[in-house]
PADRENMI-858502 format. One line per field, with one value per residue (C-alpha): y, x, z; residue number from 1. Coordinates in Angstrom, 3 decimals, m for minus. Layout:
yy Y / ...
xx X / ...
zz Z / ...
i NUM / ...
//
This chain:
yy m5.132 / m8.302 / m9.889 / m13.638 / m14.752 / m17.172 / m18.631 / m19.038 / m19.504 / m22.061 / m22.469 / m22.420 / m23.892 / m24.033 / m27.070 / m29.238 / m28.443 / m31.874 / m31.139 / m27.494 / m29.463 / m31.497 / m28.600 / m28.210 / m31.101 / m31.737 / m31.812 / m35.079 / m36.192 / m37.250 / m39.590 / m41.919 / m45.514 / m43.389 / m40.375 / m43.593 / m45.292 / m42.050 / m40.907 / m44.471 / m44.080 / m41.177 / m42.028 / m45.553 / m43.140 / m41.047 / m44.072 / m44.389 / m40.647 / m40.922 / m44.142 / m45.892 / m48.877 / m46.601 / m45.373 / m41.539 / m39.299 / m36.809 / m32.962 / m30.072 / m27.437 / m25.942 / m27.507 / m26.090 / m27.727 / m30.577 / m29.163 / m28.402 / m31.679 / m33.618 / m31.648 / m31.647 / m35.713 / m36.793 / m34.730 / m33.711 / m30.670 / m30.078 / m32.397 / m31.621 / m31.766 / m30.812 / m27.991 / m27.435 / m23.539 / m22.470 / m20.622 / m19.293 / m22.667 / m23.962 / m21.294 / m21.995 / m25.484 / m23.694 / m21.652 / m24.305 / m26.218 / m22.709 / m22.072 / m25.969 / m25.597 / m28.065 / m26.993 / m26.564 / m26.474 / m24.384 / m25.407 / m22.449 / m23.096 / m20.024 / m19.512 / m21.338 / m23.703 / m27.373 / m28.902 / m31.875 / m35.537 / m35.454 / m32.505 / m33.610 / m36.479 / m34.167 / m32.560 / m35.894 / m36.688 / m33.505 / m33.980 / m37.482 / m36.956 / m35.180 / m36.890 / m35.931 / m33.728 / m31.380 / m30.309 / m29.910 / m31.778 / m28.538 / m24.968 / m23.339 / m19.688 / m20.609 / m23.608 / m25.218 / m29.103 / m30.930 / m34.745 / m36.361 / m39.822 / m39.001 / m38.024 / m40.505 / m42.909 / m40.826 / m40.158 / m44.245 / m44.655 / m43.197 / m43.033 / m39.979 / m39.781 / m38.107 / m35.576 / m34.168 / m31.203 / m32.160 / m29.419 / m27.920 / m31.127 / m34.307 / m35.016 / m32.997 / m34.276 / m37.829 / m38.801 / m42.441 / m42.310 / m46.017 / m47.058 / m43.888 / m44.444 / m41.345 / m42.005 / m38.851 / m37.347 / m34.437 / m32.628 / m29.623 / m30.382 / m27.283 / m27.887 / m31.115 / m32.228 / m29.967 / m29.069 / m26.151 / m25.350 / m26.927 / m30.166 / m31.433 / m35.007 / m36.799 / m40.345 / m41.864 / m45.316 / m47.486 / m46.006 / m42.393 / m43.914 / m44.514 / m41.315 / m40.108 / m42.995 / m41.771 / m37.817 / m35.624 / m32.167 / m30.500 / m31.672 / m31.937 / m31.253 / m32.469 / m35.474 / m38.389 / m41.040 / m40.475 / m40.228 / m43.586 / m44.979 / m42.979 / m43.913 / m48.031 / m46.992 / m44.887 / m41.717 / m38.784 / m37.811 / m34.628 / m32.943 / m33.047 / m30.743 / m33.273 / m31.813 / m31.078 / m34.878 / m35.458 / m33.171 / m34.806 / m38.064 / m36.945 / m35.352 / m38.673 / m40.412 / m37.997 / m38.490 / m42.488 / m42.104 / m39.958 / m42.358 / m40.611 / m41.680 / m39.430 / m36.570 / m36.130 / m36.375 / m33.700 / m31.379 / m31.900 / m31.364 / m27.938 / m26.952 / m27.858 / m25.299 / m22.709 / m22.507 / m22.658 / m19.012 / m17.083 / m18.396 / m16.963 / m13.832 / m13.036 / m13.900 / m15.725 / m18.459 / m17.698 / m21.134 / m22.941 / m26.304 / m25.989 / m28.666 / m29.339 / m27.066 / m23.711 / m21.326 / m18.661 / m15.842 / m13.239 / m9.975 / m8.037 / m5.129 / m1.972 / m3.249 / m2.932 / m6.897 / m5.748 / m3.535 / m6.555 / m8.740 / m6.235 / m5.492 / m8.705 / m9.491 / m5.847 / m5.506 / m9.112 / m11.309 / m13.485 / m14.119 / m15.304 / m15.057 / m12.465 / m13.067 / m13.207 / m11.186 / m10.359 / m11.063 / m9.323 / m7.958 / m10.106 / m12.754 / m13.746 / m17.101 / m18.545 / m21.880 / m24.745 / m27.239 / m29.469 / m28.706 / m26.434 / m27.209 / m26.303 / m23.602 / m21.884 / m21.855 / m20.253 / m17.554 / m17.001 / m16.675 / m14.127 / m12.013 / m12.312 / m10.611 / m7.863 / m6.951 / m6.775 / m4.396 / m2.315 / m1.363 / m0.546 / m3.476 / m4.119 / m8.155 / m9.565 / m9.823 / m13.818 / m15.159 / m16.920 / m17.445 / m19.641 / m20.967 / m22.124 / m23.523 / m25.546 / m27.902 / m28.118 / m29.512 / m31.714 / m33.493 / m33.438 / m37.011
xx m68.136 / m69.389 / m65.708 / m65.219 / m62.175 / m59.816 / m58.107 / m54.572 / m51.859 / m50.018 / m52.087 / m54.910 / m56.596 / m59.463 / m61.720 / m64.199 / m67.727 / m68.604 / m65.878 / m67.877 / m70.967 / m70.130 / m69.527 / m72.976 / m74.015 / m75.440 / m72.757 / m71.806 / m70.532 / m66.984 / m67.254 / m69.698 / m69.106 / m70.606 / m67.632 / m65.151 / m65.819 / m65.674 / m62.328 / m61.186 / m61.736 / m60.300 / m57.020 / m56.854 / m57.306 / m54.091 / m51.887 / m52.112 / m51.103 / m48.651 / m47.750 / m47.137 / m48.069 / m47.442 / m50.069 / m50.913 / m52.099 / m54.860 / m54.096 / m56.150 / m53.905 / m52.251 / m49.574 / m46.934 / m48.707 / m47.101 / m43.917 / m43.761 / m45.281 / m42.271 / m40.013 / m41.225 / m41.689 / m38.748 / m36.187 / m35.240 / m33.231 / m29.748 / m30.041 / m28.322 / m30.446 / m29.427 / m31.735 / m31.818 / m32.717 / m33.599 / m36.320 / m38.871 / m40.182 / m36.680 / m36.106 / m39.764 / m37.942 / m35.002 / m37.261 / m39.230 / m36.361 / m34.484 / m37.790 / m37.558 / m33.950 / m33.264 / m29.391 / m30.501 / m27.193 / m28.800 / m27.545 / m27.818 / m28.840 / m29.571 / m33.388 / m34.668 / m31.627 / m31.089 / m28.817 / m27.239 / m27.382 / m23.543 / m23.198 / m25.998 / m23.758 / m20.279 / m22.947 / m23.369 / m19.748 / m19.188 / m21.878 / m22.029 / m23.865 / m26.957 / m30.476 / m31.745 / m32.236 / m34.967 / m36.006 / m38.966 / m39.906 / m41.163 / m39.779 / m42.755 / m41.686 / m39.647 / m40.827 / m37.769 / m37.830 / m35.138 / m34.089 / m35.626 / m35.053 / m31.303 / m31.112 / m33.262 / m30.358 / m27.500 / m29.266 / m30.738 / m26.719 / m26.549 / m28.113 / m29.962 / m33.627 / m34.936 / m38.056 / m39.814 / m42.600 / m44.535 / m47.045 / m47.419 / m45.509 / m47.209 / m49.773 / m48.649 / m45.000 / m43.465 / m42.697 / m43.416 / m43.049 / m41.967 / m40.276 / m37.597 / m36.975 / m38.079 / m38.614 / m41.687 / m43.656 / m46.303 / m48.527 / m51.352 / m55.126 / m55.161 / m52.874 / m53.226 / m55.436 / m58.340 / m60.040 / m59.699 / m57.105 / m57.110 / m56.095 / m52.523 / m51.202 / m47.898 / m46.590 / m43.463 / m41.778 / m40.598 / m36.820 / m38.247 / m40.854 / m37.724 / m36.866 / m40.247 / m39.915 / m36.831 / m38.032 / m37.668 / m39.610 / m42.540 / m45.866 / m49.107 / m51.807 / m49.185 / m48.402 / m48.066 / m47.684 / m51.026 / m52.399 / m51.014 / m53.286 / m56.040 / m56.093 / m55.914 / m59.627 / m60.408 / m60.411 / m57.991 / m57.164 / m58.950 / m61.929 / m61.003 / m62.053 / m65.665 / m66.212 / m62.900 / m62.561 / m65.608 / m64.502 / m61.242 / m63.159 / m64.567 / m61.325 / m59.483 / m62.302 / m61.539 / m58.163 / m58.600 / m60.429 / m57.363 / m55.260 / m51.680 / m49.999 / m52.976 / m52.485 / m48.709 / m48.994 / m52.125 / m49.437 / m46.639 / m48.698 / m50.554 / m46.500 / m45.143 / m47.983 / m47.647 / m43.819 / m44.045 / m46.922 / m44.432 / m41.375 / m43.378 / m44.386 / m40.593 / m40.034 / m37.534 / m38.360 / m36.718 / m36.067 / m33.241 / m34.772 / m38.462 / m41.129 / m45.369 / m46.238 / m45.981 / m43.702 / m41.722 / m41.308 / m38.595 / m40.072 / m38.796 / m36.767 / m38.936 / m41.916 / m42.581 / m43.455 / m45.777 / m48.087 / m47.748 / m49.578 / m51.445 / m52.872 / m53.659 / m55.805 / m57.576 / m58.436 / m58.626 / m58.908 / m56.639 / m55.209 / m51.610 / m48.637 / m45.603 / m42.270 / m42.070 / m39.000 / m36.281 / m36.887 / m40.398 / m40.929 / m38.169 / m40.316 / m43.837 / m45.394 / m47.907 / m49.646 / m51.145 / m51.604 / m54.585 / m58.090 / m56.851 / m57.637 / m55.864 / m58.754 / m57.197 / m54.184 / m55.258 / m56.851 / m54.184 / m51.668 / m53.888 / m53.956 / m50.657 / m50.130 / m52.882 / m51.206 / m47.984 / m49.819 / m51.294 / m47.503 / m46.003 / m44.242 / m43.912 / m46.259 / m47.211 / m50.708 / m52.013 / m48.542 / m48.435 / m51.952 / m50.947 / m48.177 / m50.201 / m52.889 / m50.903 / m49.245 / m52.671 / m53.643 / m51.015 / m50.933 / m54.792 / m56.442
zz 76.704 / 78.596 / 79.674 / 80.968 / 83.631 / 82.132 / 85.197 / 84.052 / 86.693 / 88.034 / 90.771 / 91.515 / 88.179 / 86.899 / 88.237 / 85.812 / 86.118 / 87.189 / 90.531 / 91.335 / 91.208 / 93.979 / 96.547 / 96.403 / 97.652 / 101.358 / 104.252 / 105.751 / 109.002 / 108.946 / 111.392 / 109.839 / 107.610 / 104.135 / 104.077 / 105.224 / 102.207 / 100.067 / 102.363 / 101.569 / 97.696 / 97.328 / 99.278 / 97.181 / 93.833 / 95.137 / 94.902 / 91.607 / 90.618 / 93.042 / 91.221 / 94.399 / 96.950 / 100.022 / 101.888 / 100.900 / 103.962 / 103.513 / 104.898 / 105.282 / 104.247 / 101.452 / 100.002 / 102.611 / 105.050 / 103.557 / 102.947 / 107.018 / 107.592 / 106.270 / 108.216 / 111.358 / 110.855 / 109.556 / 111.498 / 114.641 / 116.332 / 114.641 / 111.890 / 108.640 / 105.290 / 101.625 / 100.274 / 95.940 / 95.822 / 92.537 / 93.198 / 95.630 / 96.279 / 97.069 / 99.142 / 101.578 / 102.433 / 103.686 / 105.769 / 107.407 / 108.442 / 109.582 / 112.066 / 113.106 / 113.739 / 111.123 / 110.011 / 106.454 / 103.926 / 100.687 / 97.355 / 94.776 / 91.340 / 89.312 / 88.795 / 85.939 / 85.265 / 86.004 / 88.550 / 87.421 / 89.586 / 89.459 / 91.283 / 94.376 / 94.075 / 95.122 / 97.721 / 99.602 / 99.415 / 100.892 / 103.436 / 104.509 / 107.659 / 105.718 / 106.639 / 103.764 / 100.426 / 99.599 / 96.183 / 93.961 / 90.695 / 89.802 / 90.476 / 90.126 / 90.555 / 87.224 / 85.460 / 85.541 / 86.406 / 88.404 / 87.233 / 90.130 / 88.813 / 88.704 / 92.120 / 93.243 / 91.872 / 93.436 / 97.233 / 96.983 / 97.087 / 100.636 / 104.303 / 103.378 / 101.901 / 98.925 / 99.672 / 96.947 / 96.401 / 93.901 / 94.460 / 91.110 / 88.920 / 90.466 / 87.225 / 85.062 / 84.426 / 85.222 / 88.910 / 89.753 / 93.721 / 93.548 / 89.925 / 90.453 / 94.182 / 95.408 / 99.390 / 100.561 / 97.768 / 98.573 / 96.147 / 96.781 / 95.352 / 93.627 / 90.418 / 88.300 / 90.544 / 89.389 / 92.869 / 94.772 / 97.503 / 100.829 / 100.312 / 100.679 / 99.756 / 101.510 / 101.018 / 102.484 / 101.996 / 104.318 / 104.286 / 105.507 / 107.936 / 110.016 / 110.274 / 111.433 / 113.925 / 115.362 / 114.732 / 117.747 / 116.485 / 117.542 / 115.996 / 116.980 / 113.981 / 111.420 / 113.427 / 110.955 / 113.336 / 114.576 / 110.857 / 109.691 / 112.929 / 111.728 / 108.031 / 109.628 / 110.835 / 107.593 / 109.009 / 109.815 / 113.319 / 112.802 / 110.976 / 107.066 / 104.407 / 103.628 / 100.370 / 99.073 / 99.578 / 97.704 / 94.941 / 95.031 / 94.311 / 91.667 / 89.814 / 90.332 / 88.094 / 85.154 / 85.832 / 85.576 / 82.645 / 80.409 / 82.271 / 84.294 / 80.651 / 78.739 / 81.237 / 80.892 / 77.734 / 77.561 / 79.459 / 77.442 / 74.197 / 75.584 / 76.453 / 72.804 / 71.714 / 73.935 / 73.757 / 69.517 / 70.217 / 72.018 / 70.104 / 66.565 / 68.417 / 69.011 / 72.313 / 74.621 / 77.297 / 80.529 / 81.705 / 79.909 / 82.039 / 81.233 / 82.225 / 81.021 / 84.153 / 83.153 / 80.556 / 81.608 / 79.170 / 79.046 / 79.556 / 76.100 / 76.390 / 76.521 / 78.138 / 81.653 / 83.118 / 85.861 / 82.983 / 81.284 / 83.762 / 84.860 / 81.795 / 80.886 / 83.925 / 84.032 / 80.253 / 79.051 / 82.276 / 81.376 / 84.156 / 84.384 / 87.001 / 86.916 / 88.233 / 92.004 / 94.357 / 93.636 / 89.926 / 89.615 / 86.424 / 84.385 / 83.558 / 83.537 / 83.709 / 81.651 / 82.739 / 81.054 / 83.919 / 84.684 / 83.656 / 80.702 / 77.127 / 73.797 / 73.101 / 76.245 / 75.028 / 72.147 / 73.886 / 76.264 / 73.344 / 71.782 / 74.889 / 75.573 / 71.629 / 72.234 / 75.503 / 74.100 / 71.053 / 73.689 / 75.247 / 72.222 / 71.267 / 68.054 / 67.502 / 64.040 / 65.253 / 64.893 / 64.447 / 67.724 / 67.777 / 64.178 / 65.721 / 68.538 / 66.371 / 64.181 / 67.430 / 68.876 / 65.162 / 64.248 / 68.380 / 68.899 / 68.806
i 1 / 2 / 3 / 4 / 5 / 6 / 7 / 8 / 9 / 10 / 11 / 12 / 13 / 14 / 15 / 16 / 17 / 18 / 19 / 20 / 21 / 22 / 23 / 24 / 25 / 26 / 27 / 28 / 29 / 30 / 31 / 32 / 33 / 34 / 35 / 36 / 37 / 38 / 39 / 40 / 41 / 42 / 43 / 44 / 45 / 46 / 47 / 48 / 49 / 50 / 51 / 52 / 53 / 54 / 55 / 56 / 57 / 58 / 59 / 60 / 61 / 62 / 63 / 64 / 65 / 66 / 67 / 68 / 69 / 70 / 71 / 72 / 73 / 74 / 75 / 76 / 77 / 78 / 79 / 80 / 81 / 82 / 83 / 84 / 85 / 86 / 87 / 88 / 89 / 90 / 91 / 92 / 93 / 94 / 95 / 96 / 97 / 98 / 99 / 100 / 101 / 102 / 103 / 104 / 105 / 106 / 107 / 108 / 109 / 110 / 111 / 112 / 113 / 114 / 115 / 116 / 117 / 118 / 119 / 120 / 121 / 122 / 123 / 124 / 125 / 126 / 127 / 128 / 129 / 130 / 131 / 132 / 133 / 134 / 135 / 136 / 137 / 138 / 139 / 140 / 141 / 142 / 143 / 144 / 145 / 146 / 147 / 148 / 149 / 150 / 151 / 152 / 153 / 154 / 155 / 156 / 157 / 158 / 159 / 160 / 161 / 162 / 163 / 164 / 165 / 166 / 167 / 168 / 169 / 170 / 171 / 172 / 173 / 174 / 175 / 176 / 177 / 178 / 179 / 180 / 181 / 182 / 183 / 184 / 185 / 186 / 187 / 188 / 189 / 190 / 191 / 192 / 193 / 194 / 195 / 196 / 197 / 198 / 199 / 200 / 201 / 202 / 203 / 204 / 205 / 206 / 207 / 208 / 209 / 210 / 211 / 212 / 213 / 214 / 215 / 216 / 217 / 218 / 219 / 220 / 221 / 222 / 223 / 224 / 225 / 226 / 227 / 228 / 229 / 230 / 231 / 232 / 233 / 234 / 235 / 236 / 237 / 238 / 239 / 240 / 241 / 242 / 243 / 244 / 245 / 246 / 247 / 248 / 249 / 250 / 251 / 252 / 253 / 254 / 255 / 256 / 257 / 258 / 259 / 260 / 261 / 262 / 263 / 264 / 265 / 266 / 267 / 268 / 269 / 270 / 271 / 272 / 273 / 274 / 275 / 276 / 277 / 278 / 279 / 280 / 281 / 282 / 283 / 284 / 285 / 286 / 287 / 288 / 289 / 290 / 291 / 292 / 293 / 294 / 295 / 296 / 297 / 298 / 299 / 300 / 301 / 302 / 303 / 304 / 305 / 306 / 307 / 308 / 309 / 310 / 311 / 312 / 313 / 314 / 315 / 316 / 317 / 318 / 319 / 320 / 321 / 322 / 323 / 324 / 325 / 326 / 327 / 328 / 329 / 330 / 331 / 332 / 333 / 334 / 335 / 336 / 337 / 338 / 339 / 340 / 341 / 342 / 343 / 344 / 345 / 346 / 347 / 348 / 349 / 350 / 351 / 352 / 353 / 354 / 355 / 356 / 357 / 358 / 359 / 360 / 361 / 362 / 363 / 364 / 365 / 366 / 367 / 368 / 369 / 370 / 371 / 372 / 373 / 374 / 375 / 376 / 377 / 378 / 379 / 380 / 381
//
């Protein structure tokens, strides 16, 4: 039987037709006034998801690129700095600053849960001398969402700076960089913003730039001193990814077009109906703090998780994410972030019930798919 891919994870996503088309156009040189004025575009086009008057820097890297970017910038040997760990993602910024020598102090939340701007609050108090605190606005390993508007309030109190990955939530749930306070914001290309990887996004206000002023760390490619005098001459200190820039161009267009208040909502409608599918099938969400990003399902008793992914990528090619370590197999993740539609929500629904036939487990076959069906009709316009 001819079989089609149906891209959907977290990350990457699927890209708009109009964005592939792009990469196939001639090569330009980076260095010359016509990618300037398309560099310059694009960069202008980031402020507004980003929601922000700061200047947003341009990286040609994954999203942890970022991540290490604002560490080695804004910090120097020794420094203390507030780390939310709920999750794998929580746990990479403890890493970074561990190899930087950055004394990281880890706050544990238990995977999938919130972690309330009260208790950051006791954190600080505890911790007066911390530079900073580091958290996502999405936990992507879980699909949990932190309050970043809250703690933005709480850390806007103190000395200390608020850093944010918004790698998989920037675009797809609510983070104005400036309106909530939040002082660097950094993002990857290939979530919401509907390109493919190798792009990374950082912004930080005037309140952090002092800290990368004063930062004594090692840097030399992710040196953002030398890209703020770069992007004054509309260029980047080094050679940029020329079409992902172009591509990225072109994404921020369709973007303008739904308008950042159409695309959250978009999310938060394809979420609604994904959640009401595997609530009628019979199953439980894992999160208990769930954002528009993704949905994390329980893995039901008797069913083995991995089969379960696996079998939905081998036989059906839908492809979605498992669990990662140490919780592999308890959960799996199901995504419906940037260019996704309601139809592939419907399919992905309908996978996710075959699958579940095909282990044994005992699914009212089209009761999710219904379920599913009747959100996307009631919230379509």
């Amino acid at each position: 039987m001819l079989k089609k891919y149906y891209l959907l994870s977290p990350g990457p996503t699927p890209v708009p037709e109009t964005v592939l088309a792009k990469a196939a156009l001639p090569i330009i040189h980076h260095r010359t006034e016509e990618f300037s004025n398309i560099f310059m575009e694009m960069t202008e086009g980031m402020k507004y998801v980003f929601q922000t008057k700061n200047d947003v820097y341009t990286l040609t890297c994954s999203g942890t690129g970022a991540m290490e970017s604002a560490v080695t910038n804004l910090f120097s040997p020794g420094d203390k700095v507030l780390v939310i760990v709920g999750g794998k993602f929580g746990e990479r910024w403890g890493q970074i600053c561990k190899a930087y020598g950055v004394n990281a102090i880890e706050i544990p939340v238990e995977w999938g849960c919130a972690y309330p701007a009260e208790e950051l609050e006791k954190a600080l108090k505890a911790n007066p001398d911390a530079k900073a605190v580091l958290c996502q606005l999405s936990e992507t390993s879980t699909g949990a969402v932190y309050d970043i508007e809250g703690f933005a309030k709480v850390v806007g109190k103190t000395d200390a700076i608020l850093v944010v990955d918004g790698i998989s939530g920037l675009g797809a749930t609510p983070c104005p960089m400036d309106q909530w306070g939040v002082n660097v914001l950094l993002t990857g290309s290939q979530k919401s913003l509907m390109i493919p990887p190798g792009l990374a996004f950082i912004s930080f206000d005037d309140k952090a730039w002092k800290l990368v002023e004063a930062s004594k760390l090692p840097k030399f490619y992710f040196d953002m001193k030398k890209a703020r005098k770069n992007l004054a001459k509309k260029t980047t200190p080094w050679t940029p990814g020329v079409t992902l820039v172009i591509q990225q161009l072109e994404a921020l267009k369709i973007i303008k077009e739904q308008t950042m208040e159409g695309i959250l909502e978009h999310h938060r409608i394809l979420a609604d109906a994904v959640r009401a599918g595997v609530k009628a099938i019979g199953l439980e969400l894992f999160a208990t703090a769930p954002g528009n990003i993704l949905t994390s399902v329980k893995t039901p008793k008797g069913v083995d998780g991995n089969a379960l992914v696996k079998t939905m990528q081998k036989k059906y090619m839908a492809y979605i994410a498992g669990a990662q370590e140490p919780r592999k197999g308890e959960f799996f993740r199901l995504a419906h972030l940037g260019y996704m539609s309601g139809f592939e929500m419907i399919i992905m629904i309908s996978a996710l019930e075959m699958t579940l036939k095909d282990l044994g487990y005992p699914v009212t076959m089209g009761a999710g798919v219904a379920a599913t069906q009747k959100v996307l009709q009631e919230e379509w316009k």
